[in-house]
Backbone as a chain_set.jsonl record, in Angstrom:
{"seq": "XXXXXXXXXXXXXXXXXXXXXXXXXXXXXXXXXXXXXXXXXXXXXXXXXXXXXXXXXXXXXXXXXXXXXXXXXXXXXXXXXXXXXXXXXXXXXXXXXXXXXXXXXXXXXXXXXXXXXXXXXXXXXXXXXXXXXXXXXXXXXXXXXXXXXXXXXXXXXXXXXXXXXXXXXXXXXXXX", "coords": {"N": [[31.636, 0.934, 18.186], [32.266, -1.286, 20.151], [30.063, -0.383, 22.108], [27.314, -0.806, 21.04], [27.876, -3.535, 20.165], [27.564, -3.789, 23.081], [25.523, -3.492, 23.769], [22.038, -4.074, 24.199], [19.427, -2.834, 21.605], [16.65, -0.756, 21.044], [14.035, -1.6, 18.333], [13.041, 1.416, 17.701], [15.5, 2.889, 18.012], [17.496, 1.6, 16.293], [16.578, 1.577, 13.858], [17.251, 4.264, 13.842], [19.874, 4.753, 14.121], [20.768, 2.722, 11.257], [19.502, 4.515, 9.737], [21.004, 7.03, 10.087], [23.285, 6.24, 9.676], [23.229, 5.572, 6.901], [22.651, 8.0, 6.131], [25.075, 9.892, 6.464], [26.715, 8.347, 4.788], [28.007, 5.896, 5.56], [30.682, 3.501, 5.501], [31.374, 0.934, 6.565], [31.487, -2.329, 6.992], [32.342, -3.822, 9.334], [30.752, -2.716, 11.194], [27.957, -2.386, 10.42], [27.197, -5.815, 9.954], [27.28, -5.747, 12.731], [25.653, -3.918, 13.148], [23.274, -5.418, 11.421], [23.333, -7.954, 12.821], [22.027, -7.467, 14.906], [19.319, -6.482, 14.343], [17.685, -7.957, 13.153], [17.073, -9.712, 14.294], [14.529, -8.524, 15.864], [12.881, -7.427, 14.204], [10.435, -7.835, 14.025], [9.579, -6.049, 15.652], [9.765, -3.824, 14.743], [7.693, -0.545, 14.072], [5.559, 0.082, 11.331], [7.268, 2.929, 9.919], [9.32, 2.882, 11.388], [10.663, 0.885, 9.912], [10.407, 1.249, 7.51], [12.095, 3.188, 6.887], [14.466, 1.686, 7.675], [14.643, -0.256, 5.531], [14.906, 1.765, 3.594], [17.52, 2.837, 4.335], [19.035, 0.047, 4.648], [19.03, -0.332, 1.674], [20.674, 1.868, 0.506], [23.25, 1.198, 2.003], [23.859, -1.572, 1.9], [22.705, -3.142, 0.034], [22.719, -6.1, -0.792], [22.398, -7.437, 1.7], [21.379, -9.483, 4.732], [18.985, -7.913, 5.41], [17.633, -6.497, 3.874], [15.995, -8.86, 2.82], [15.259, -9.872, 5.66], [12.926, -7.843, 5.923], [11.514, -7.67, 3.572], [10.349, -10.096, 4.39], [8.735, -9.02, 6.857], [7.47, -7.65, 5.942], [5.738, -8.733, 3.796], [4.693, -10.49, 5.999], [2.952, -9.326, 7.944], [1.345, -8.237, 5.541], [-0.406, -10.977, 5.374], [-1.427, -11.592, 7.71], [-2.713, -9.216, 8.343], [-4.626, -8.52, 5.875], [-5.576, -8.132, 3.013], [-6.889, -6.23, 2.57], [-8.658, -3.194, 2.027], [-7.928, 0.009, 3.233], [-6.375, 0.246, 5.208], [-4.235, 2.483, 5.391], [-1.407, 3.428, 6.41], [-0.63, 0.708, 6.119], [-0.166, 0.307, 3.63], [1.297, 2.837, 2.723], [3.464, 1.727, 3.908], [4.189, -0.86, 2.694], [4.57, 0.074, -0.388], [6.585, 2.448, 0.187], [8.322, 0.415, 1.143], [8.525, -1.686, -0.582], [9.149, -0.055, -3.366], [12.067, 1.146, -2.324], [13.033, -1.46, -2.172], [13.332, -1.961, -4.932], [15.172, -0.161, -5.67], [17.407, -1.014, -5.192], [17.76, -3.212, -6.148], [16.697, -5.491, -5.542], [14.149, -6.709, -5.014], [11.651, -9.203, -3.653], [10.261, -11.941, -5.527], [8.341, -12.663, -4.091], [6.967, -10.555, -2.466], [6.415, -8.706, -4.318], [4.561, -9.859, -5.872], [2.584, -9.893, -3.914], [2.376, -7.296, -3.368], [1.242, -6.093, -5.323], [-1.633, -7.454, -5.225], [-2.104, -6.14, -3.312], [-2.36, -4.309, -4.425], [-3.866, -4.144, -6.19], [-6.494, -4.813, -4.909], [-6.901, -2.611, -3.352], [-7.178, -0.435, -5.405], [-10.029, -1.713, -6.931], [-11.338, -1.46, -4.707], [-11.242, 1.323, -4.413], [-12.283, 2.386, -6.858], [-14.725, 1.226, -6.643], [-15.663, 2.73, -4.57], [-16.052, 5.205, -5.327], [-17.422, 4.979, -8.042], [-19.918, 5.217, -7.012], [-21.528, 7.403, -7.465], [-24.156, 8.119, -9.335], [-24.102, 8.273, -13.247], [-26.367, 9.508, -13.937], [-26.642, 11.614, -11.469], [-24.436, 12.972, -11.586], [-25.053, 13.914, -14.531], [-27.254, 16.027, -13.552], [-26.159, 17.756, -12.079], [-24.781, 18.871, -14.466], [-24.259, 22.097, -15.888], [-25.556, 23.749, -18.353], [-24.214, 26.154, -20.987], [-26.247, 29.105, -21.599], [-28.308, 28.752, -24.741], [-26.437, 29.748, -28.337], [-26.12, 32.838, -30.101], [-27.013, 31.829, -33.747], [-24.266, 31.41, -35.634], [-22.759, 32.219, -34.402], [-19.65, 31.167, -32.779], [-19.147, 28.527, -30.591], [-17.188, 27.438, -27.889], [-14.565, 25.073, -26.737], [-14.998, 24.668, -23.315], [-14.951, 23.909, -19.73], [-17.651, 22.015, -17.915], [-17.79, 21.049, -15.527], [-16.901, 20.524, -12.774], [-15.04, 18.144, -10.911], [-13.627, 16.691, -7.862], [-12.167, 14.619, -8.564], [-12.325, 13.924, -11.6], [-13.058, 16.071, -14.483], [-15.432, 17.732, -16.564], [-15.803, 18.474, -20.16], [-16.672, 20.478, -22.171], [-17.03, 20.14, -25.624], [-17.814, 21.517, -28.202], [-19.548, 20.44, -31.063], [-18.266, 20.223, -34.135], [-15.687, 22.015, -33.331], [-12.613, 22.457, -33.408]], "CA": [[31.124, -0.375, 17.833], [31.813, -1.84, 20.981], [28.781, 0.134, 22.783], [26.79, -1.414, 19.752], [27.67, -4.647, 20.79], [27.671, -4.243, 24.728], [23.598, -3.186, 24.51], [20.661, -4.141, 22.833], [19.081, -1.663, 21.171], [15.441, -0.96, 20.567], [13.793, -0.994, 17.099], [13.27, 2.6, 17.161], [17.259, 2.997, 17.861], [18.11, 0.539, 15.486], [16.501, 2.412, 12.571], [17.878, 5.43, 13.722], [21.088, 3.77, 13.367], [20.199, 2.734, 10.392], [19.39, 5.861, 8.932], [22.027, 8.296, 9.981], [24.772, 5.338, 8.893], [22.736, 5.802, 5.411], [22.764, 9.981, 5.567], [26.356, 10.006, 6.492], [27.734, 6.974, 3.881], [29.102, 5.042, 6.583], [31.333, 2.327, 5.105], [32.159, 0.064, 7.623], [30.981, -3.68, 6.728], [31.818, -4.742, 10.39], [29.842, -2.408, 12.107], [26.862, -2.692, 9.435], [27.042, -6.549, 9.921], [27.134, -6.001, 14.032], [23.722, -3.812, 13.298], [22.057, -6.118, 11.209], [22.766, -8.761, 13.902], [20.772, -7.087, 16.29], [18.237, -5.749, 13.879], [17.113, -9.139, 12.085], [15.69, -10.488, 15.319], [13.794, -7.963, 16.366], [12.109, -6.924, 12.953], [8.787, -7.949, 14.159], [9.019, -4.998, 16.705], [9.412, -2.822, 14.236], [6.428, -0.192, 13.409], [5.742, 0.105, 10.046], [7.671, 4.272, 9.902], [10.414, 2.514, 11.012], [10.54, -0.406, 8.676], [10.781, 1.891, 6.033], [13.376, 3.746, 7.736], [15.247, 0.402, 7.726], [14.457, -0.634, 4.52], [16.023, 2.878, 2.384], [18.834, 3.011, 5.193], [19.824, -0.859, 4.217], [19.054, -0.206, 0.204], [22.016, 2.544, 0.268], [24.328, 1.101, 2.894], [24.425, -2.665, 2.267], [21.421, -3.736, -0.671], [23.075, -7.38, -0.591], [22.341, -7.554, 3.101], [19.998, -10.046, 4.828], [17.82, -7.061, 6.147], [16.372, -6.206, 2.92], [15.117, -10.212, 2.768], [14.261, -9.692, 6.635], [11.899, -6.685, 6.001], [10.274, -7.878, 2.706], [9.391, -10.883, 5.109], [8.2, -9.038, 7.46], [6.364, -6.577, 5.573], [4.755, -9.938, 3.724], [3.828, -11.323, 6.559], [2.208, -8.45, 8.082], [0.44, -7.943, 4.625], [-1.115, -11.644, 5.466], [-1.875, -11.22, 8.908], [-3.924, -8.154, 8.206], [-5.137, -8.988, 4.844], [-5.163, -7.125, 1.446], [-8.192, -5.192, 2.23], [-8.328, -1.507, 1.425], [-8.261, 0.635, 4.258], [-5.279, 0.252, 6.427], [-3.575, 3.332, 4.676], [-0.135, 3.033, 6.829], [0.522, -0.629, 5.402], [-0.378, 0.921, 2.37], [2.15, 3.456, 2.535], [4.835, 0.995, 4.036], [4.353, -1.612, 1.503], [5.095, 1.294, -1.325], [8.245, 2.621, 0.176], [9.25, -0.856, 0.814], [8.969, -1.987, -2.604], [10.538, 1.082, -3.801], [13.687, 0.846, -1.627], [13.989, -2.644, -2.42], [13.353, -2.371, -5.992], [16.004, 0.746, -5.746], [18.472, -1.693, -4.341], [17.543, -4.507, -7.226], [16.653, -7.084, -4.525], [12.934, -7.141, -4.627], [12.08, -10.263, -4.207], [8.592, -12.267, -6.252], [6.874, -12.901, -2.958], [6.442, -9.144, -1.84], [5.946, -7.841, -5.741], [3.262, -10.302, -5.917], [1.318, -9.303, -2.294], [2.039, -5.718, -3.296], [0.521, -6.357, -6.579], [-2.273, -8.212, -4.972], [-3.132, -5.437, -2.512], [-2.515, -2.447, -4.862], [-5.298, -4.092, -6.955], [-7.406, -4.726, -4.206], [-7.06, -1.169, -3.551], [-7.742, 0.062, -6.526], [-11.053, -1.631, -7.006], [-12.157, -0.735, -3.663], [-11.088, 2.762, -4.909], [-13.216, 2.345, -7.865], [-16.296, 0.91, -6.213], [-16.481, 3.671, -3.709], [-16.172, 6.564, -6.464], [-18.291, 4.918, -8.612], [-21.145, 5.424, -6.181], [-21.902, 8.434, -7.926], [-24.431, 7.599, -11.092], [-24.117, 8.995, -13.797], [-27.645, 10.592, -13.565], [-26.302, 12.442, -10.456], [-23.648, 14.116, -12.349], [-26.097, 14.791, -15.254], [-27.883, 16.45, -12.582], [-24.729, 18.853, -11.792], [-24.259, 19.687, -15.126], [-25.05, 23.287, -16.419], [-25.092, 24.11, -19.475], [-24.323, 27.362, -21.347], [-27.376, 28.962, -22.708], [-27.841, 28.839, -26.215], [-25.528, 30.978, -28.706], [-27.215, 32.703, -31.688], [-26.775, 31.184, -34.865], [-23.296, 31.821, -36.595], [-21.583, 32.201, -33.307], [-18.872, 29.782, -32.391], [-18.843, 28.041, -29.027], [-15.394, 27.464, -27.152], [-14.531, 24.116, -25.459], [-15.197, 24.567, -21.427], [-15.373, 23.032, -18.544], [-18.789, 22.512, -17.761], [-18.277, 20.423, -14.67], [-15.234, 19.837, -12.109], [-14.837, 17.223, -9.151], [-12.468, 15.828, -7.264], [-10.977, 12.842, -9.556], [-12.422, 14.086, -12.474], [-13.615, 17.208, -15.078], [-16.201, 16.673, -17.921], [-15.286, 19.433, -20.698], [-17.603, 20.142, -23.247], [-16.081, 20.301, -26.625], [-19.009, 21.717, -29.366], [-19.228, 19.195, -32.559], [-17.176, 21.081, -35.527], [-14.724, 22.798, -33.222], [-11.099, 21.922, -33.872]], "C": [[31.006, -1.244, 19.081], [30.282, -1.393, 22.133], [28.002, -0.605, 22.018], [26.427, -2.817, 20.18], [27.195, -5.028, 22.155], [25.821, -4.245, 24.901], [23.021, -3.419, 23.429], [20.558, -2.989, 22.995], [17.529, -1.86, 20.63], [14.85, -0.775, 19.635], [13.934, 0.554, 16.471], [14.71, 3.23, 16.881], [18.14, 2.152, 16.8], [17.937, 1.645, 14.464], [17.107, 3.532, 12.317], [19.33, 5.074, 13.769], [21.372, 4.138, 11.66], [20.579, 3.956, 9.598], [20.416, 7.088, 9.0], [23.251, 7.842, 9.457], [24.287, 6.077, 7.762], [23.385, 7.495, 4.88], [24.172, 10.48, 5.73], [27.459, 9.073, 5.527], [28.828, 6.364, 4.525], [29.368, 3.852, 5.757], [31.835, 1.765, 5.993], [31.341, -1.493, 7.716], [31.102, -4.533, 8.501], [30.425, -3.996, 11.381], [27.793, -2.443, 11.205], [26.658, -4.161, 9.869], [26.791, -6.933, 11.756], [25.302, -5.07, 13.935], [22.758, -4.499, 12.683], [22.084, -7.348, 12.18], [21.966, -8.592, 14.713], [19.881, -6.424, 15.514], [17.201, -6.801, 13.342], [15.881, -9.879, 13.343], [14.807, -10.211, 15.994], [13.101, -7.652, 15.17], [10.586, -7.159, 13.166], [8.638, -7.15, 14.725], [9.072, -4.067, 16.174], [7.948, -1.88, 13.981], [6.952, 0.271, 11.881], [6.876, 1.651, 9.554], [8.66, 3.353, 9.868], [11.168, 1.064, 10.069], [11.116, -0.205, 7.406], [12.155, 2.755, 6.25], [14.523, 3.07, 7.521], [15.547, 0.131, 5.947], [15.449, 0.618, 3.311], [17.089, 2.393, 3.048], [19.709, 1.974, 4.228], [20.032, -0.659, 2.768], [19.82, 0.735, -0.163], [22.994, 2.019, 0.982], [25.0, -0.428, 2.164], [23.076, -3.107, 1.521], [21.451, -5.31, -1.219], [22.66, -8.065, 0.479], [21.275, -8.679, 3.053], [19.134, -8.909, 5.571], [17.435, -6.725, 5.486], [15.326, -7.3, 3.393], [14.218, -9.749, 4.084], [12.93, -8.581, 6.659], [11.435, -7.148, 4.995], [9.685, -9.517, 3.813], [8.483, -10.772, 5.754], [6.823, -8.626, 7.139], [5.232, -7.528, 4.942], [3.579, -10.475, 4.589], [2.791, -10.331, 7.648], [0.835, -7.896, 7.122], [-0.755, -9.53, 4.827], [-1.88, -11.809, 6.423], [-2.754, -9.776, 8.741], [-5.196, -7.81, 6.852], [-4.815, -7.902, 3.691], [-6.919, -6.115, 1.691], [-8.014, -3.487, 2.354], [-8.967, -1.052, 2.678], [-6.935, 1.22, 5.052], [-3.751, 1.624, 5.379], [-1.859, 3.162, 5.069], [0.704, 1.779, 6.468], [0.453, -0.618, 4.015], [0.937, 1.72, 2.343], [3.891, 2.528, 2.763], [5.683, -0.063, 2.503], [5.262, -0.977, 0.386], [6.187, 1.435, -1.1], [9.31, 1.573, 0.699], [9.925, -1.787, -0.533], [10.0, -1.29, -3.079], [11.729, 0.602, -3.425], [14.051, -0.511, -2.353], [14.078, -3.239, -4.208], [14.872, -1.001, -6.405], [17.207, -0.05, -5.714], [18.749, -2.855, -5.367], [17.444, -5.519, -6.54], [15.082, -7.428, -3.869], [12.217, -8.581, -4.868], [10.107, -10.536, -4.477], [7.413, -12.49, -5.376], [5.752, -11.673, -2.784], [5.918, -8.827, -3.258], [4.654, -8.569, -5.91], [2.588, -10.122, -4.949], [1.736, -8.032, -2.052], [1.591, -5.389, -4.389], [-0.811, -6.38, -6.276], [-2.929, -6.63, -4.293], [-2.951, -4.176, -3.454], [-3.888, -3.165, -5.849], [-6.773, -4.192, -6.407], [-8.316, -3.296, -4.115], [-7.927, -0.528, -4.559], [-9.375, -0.589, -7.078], [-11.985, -1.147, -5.709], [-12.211, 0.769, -3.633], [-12.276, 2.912, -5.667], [-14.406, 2.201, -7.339], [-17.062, 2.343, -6.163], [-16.847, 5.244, -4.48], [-17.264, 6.278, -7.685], [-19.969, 4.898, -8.12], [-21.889, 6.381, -6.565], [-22.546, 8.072, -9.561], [-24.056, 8.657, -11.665], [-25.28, 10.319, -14.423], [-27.267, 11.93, -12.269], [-25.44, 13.563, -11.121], [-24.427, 14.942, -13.468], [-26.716, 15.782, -14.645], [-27.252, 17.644, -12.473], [-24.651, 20.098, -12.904], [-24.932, 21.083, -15.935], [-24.604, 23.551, -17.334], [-24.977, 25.943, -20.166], [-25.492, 27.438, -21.952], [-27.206, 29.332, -24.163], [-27.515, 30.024, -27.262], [-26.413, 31.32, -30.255], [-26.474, 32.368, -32.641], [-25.739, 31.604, -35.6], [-22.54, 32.159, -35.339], [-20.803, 30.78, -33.039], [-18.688, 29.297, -30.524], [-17.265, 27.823, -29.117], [-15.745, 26.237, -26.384], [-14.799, 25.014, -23.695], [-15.559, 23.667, -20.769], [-16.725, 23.465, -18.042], [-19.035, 21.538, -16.226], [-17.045, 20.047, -13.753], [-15.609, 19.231, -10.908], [-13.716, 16.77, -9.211], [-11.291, 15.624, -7.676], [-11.397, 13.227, -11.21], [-13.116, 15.527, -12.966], [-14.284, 16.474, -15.929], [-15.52, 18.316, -18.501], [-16.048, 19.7, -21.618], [-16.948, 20.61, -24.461], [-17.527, 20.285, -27.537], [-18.689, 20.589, -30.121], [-19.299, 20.655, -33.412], [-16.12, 21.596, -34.641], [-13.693, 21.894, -33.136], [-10.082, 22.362, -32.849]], "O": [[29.978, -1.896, 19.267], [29.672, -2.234, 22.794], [27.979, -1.646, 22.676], [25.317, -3.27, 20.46], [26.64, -6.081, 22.47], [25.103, -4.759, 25.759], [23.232, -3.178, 22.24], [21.044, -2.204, 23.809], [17.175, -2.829, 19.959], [14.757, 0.447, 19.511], [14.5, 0.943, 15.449], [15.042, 3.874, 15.886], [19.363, 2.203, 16.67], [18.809, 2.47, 14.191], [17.481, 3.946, 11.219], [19.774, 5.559, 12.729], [21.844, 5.1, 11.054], [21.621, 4.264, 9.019], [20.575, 7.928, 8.115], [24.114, 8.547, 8.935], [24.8, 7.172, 7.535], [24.069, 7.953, 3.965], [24.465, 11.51, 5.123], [28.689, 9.12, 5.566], [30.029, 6.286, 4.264], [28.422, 3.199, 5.316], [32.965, 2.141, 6.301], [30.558, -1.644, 8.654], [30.368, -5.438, 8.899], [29.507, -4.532, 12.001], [26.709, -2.527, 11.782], [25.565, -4.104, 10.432], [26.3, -7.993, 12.143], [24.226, -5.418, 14.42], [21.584, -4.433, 13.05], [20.99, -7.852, 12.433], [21.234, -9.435, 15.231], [19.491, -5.448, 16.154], [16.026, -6.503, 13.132], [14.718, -10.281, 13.361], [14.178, -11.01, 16.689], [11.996, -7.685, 15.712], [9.704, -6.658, 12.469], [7.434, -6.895, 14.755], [8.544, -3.108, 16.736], [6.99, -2.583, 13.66], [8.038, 0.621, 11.418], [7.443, 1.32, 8.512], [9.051, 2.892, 8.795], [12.324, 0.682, 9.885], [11.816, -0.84, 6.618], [13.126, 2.705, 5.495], [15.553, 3.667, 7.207], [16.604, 0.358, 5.358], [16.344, 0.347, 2.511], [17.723, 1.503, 2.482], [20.583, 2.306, 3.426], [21.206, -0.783, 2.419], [19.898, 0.737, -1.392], [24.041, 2.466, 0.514], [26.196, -0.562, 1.905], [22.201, -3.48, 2.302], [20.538, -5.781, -1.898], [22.513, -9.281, 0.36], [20.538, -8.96, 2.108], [18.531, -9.368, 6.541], [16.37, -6.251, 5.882], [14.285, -7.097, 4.018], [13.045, -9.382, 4.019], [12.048, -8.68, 7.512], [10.253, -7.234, 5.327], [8.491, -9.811, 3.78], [7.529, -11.549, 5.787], [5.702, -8.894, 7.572], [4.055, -7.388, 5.276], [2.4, -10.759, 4.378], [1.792, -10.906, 8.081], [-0.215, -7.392, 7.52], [-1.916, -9.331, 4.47], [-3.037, -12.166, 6.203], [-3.689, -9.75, 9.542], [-6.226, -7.136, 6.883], [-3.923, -7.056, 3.645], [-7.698, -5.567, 0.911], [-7.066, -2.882, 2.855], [-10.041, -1.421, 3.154], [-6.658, 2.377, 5.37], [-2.639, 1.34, 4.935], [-1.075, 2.818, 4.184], [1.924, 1.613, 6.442], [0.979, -1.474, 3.303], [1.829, 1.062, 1.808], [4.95, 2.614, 2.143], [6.711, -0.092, 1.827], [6.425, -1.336, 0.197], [7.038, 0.861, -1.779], [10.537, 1.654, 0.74], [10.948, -2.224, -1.06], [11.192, -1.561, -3.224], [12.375, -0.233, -4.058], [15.093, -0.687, -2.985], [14.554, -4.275, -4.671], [15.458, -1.114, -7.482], [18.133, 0.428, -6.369], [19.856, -3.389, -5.414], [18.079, -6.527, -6.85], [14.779, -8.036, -2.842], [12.164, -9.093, -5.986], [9.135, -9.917, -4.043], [6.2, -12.523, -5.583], [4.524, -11.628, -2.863], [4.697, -8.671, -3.249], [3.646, -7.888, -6.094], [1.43, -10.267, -5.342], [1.632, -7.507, -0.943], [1.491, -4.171, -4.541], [-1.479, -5.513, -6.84], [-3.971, -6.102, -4.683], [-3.44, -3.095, -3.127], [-4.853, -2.442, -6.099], [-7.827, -3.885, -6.964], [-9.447, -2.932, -4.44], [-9.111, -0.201, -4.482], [-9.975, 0.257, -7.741], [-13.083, -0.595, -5.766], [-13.039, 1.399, -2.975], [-13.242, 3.514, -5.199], [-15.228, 3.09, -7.561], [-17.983, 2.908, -6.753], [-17.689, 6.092, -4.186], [-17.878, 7.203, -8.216], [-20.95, 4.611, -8.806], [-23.025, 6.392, -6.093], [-21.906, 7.846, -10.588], [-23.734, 9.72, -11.133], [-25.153, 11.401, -14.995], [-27.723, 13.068, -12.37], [-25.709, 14.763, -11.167], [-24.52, 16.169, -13.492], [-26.761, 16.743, -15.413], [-27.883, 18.644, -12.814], [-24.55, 21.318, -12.78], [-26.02, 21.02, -16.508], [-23.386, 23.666, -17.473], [-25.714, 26.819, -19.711], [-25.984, 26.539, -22.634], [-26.301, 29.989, -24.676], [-28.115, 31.096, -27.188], [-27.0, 30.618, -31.078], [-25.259, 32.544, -32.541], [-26.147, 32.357, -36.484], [-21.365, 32.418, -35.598], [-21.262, 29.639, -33.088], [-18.13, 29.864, -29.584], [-16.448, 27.973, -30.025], [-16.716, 26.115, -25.638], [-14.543, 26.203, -23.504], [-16.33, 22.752, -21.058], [-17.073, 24.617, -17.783], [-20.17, 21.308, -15.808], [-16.248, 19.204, -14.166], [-16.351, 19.705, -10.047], [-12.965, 16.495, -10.147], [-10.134, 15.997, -7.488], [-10.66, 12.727, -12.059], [-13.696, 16.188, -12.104], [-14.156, 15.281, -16.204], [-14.959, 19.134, -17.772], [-16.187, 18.619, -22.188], [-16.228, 21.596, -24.3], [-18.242, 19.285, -27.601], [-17.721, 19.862, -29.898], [-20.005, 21.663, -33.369], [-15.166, 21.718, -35.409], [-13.838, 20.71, -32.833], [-8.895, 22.072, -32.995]]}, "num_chains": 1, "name": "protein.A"}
């Protein structure tokens, strides 16, 4: 602990901190309270990997702590400073296992749930848009049909069409 104290330490060392306290169930409230001193004021130098890093670590060690609060701040204010627009996949992913952790921990607080609300819906219509780019004439287009069965034969559901994000299936009229 005194090494701890005698040197700063640089985000990436912090988390790793952090995280091996977590994977080992270090109980020790002073030395936990000597790393979030030196972790709180650097949190802007975090990159987002280790953020999250931070974020589980504290949500098993110490989910009372002020380094949850400090990381849903940061992660906030990072989400405003870069905006809610769909793209930035990495503050996408942070966001997520920030939430998580801190909803793991029961200390998520209404700011972040609402501007991770905000951008997962963003998301999701910019998801939607770009998939809906595809008419539905295009797919008509795709689809092949079986040729026709003689009279008193029974068709069989099938798949008459697979992509991506979705299947179409064709299901005869009468079959059960």
């Amino acid at each position: 602990m005194l090494q701890l104290r005698v040197a700063m330490h640089c985000p990436q060392e912090l988390s790793m901190f952090w995280w091996s306290c977590s994977m080992l169930s270090v109980e020790s409230p002073l030395f936990l309270a000597e790393l979030t001193t030196q972790t709180i004021p650097q949190i802007s130098k975090f990159q987002f990997d280790h953020l999250v890093l931070l974020a589980w670590a504290s949500a098993t060690l110490s989910p009372g702590s002020d380094c949850l609060a400090a990381i849903q701040d940061e992660i906030s204010a990072r989400m405003l400073q870069n905006g809610t627009s769909f793209g930035c996949q990495v503050l996408l992913d942070a966001v997520h296992a920030v939430v998580w952790s801190c909803t793991f921990a029961g200390q998520l607080g209404n700011s972040l749930r609402l501007a991770a609300l905000e951008l997962a819906q963003t998301t999701g219509r910019a998801m939607d848009s770009s998939a809906s780019k595809s008419s539905v004439q295009d797919l008509a287009d795709k689809i092949v049909l079986q040729p026709s069965m003689k009279t008193g034969e029974r068709l069989e559901p099938h798949i008459i069409l697979n992509l991506p994000d979705r299947v179409v299936v064709f299901k005869p009229p009468g079959w059960e």
